[in-house]
C-alpha positions in Angstrom: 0.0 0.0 0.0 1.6 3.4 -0.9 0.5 6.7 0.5 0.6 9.5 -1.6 -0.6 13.0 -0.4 -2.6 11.6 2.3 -3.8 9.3 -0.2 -3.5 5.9 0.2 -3.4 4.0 -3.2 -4.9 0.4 -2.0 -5.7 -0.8 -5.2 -3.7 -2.1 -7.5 -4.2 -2.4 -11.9 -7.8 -4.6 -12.2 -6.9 -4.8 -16.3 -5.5 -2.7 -18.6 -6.3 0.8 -17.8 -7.5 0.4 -13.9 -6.9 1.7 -10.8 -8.4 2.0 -7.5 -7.9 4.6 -4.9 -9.4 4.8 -1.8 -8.9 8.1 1.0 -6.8 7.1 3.4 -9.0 5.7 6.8 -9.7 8.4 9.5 -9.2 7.9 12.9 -11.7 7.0 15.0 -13.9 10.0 15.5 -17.6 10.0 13.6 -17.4 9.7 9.9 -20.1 10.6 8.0 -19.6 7.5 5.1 -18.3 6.2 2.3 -18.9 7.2 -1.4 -17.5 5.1 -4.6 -17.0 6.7 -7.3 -16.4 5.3 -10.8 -14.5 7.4 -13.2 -12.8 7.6 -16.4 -10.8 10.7 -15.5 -6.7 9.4 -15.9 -5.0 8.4 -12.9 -2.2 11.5 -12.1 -5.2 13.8 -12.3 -7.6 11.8 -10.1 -4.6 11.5 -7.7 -4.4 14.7 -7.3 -8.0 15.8 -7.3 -8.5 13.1 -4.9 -6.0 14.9 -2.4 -7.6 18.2 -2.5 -11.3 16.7 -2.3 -10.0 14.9 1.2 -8.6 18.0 2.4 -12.0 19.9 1.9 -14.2 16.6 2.8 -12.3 15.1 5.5 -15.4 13.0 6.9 -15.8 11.3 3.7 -14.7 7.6 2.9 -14.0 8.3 -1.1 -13.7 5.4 -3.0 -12.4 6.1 -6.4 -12.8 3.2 -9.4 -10.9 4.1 -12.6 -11.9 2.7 -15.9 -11.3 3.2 -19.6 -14.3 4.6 -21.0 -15.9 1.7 -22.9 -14.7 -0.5 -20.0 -16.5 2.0 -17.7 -19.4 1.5 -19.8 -19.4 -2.1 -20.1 -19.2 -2.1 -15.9 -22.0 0.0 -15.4 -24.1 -2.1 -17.9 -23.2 -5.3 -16.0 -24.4 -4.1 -12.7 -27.2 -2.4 -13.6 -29.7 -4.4 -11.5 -27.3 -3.5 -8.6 -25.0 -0.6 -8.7 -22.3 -0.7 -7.0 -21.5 3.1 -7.6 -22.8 6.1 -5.5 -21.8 8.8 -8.4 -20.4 9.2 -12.0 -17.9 11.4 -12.1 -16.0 12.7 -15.5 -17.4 10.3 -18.3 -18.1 11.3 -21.7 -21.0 12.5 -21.8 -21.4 10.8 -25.3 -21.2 7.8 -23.0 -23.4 8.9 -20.2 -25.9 9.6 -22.6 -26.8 6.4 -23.6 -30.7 5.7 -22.6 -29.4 2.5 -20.1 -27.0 4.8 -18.4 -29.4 7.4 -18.3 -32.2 5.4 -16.4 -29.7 4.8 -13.6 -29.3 8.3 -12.6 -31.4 10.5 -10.8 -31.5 14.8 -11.7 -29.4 16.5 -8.6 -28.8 20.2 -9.0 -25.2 20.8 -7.7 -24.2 23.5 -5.8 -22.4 25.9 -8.9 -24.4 24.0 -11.3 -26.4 27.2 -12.1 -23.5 29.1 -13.2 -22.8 26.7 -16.0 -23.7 27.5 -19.5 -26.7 25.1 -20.4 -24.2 23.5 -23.1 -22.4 21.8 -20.2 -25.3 20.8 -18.3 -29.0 18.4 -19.0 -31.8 20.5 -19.6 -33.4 18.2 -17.4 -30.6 18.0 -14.1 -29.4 14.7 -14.9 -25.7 15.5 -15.4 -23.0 18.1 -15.8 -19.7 18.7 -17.2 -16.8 20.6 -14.7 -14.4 19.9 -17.8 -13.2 18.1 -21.7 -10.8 17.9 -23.9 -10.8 18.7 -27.6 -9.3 17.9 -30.9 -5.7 19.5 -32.0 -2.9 18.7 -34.1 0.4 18.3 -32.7 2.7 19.5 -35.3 6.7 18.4 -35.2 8.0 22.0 -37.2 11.9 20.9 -36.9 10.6 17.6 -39.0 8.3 19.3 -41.2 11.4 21.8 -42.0 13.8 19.0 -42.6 11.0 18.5 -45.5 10.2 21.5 -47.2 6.5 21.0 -45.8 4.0 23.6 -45.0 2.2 23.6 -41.4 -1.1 22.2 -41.9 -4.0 25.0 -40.5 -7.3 22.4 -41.1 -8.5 19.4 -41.8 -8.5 20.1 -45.1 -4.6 20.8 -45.6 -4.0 17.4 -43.7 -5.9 15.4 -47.1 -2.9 17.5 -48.8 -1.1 14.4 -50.9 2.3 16.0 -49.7 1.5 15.0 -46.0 1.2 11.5 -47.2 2.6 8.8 -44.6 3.4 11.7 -42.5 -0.1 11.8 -40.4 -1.1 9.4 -37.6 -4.7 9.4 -35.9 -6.2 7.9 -32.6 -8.1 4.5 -33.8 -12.2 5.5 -32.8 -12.8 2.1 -32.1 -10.5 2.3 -29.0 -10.1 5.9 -28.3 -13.0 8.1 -27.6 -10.7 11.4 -28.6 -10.6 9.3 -32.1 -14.0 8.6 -32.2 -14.5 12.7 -31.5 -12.4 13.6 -34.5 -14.7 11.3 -36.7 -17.8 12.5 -35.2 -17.0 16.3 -35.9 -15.6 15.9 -39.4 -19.1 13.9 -40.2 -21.5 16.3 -38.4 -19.5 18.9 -40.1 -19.5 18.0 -43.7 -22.7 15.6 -43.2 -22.3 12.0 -44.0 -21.7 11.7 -47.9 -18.9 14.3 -48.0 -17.5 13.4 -44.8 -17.0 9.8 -45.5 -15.6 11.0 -48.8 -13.0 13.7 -47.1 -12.0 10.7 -44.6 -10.9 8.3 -47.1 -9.0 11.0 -48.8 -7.4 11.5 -45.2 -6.9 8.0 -44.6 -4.2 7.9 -47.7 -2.4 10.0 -46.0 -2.6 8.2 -42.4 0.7 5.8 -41.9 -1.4 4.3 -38.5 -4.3 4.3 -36.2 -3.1 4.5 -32.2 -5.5 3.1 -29.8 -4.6 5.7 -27.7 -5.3 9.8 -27.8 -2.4 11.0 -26.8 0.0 8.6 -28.0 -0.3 10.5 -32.0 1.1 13.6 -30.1 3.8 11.5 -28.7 4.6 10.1 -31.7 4.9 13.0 -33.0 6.9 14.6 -30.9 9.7 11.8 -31.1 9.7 12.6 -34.7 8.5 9.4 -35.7 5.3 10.9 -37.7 5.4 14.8 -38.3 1.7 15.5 -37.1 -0.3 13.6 -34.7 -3.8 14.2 -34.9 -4.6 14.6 -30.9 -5.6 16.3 -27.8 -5.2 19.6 -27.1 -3.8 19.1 -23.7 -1.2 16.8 -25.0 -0.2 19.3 -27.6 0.0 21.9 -24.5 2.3 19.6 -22.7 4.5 18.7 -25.4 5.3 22.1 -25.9 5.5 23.5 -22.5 8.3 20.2 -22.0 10.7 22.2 -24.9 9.6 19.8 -27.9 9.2 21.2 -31.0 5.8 20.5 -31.6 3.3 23.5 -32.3 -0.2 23.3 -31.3 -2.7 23.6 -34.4 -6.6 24.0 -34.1 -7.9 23.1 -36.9 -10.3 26.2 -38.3 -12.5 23.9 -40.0 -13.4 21.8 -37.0 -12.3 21.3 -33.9 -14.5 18.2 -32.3 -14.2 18.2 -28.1 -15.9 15.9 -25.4 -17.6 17.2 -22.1 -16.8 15.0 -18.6 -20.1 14.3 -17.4 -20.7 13.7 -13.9 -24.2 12.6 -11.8 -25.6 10.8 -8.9 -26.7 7.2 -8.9 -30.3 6.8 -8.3 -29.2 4.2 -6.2 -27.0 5.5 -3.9 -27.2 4.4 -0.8 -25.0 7.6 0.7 -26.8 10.1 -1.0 -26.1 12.9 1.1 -22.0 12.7 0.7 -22.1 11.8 -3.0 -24.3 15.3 -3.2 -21.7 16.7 -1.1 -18.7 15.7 -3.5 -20.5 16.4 -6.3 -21.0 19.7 -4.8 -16.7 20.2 -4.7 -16.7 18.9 -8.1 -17.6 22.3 -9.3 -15.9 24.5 -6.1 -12.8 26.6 -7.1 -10.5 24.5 -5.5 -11.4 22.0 -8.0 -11.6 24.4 -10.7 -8.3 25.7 -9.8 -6.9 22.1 -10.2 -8.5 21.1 -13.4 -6.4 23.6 -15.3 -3.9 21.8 -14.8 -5.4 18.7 -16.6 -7.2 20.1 -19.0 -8.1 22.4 -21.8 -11.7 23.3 -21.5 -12.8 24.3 -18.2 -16.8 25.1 -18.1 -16.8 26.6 -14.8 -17.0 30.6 -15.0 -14.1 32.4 -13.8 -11.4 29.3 -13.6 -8.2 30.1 -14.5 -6.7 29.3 -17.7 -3.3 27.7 -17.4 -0.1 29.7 -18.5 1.0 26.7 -20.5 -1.9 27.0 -21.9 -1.8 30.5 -23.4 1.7 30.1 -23.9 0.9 27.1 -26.4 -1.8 29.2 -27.8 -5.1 27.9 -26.3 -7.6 30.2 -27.1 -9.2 32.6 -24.7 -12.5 31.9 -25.9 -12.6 28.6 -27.1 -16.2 28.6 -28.3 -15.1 30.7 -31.6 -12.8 27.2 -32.1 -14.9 24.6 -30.8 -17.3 22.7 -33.7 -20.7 22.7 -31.7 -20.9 19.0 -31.3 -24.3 17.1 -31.6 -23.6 14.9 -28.6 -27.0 13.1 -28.7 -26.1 12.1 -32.5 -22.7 11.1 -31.6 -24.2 8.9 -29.1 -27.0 7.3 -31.3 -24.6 7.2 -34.4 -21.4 6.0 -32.5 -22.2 2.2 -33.5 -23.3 2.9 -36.8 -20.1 5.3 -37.3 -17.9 2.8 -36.4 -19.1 -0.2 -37.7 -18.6 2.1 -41.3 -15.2 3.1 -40.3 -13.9 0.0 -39.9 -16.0 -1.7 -43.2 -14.0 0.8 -45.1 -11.2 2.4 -43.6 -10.5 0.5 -40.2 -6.8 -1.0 -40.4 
């Protein structure tokens, strides 16, 4: 068991992609309860989140259950006819939004929750967003240089035939910020013309990458000149002295909200409300800059590695205004077409 800022990690990997953490046990002095927690958040930021939520809540027993998002999914499914899950917290909400996922979750108006715009929020109190992430390209300019090549401003530059076996993407089968990149382009361009544009873009594409950061990484090494990725991981990149520039594309850039809710079944109702509650506090706010490019709370700081990179002040004059209800009902349907004719 190894503590970390008062947190004591007492899980250990479940499968590929899995953690556990649990707050470390009071002393003996009255407690109010326990609350699990099942998110798809990654583990150094749930660590650290964690931490601070302890500080603020110390008479809560958190319980924290990390999952990849379709694994997340696929657990929540499973136990359906008996949750074992007091609260939600940072799914896609492309996920969450699925009608069996939906019927296990009861509306809860958390405390901040009316200062979010309604875009981050169910019209009907079921969930909310505190944060996403959104598409970017991660651009190697030493490596595009070395090759005479232009820096790619849209999704359109990236069909270029000169970028051929240059570009790598996140698979949208395995990775949801692949499956966002899809999503936008079709919504976008609608489906005849955006299935068109992404088989023009898939002679260009050397791989898919299960992961959504890893095209950034790959980039970065030099191995690929642009990774098609996340925005943070572009941010990072470049705040770590590689040369990698951060490129919005100006014809689309798709994003995902992290939803969060309460379990109709919860059988600690009034501490998952509670950390719920902190889930949209400044402290949390504060820390989620650190993690991430959108941030939906009003007035949360935006990161200096951010601006530096070139994040956007206002990010909704870059953002494509994703459909999420299509992307959920499509998602199947989307990818069982990508992979028919492009999947590889």
């Amino acid at each position: 068991m190894v503590e970390f800022a008062g947190i004591e990690f007492c899980g250990k990997s479940l499968a590929a992609g899995t953690f556990l953490i649990a707050a470390a046990a009071m002393p003996a002095m009255a407690q109010a309860g326990s609350v699990t927690v099942y998110t798809a958040l990654e583990e150094d930021e749930i660590a650290d989140y964690v931490a601070a939520a302890k500080k603020d809540l110390p008479d809560i027993d958190l319980k924290v259950l990390r999952l990849s998002t379709g694994d997340l999914g696929a657990r929540m499914l499973a136990e359906a006819a008996n949750p074992q899950h007091d609260v939600i917290w940072g799914w896609a909400v492309t996920n969450m939004l699925d009608p069996r996922v939906m019927a296990l979750v009861e509306p809860y108006a958390a405390k901040g929750g009316d200062a979010l715009p309604a875009a981050y929020k169910d019209a009907g109190g079921r969930w909310f967003a505190a944060t996403g992430y959104m598409a970017a390209f991660c651009v190697n300019t030493e490596l595009l240089k070395a090759k005479n090549l232009p820096v790619p401003a849209s999704w359109k530059d990236l069909a270029n035939p000169v970028y051929k076996g240059e570009v790598v993407m996140p698979n949208p089968v395995s990775s949801g910020t692949g499956y966002l990149q899809i999503a936008a382009i079709l919504q976008g361009q609608g489906n005849e013309k955006g299935w068109q544009f992404l088989k023009t873009l898939d002679g260009n594409v050397a791989q898919y990458i299960k992961s959504g950061s890893k095209p950034c990484k790959s980039a970065r090494s030099g191995e690929y000149a642009i990774g098609t990725s996340l925005a943070f991981a572009a941010i990072k990149s470049v705040e770590e002295g590689f040369p990698i520039k951060m490129v919005i594309p100006t014809d689309g850039a798709g994003y995902e909200l992290e939803a969060s809710a309460l379990m109709k079944t919860s059988k600690n109702k009034t501490d998952a409300k509670r950390f719920l509650d902190w889930t949209l506090s400044p402290a949390a706010a504060t820390l989620y800059t650190k993690y991430k490019e959108i941030v939906t709370i009003p007035g949360a700081p935006v990161a200096k590695a951010a601006q530096e990179a070139g994040l956007p002040a206002d990010l909704q004059k870059v953002l494509y205004p994703m459909d999420f209800a299509k992307s959920a009902t499509e998602r199947d349907a989307i990818l069982q077409t990508w992979q028919g004719s492009i999947g590889r």
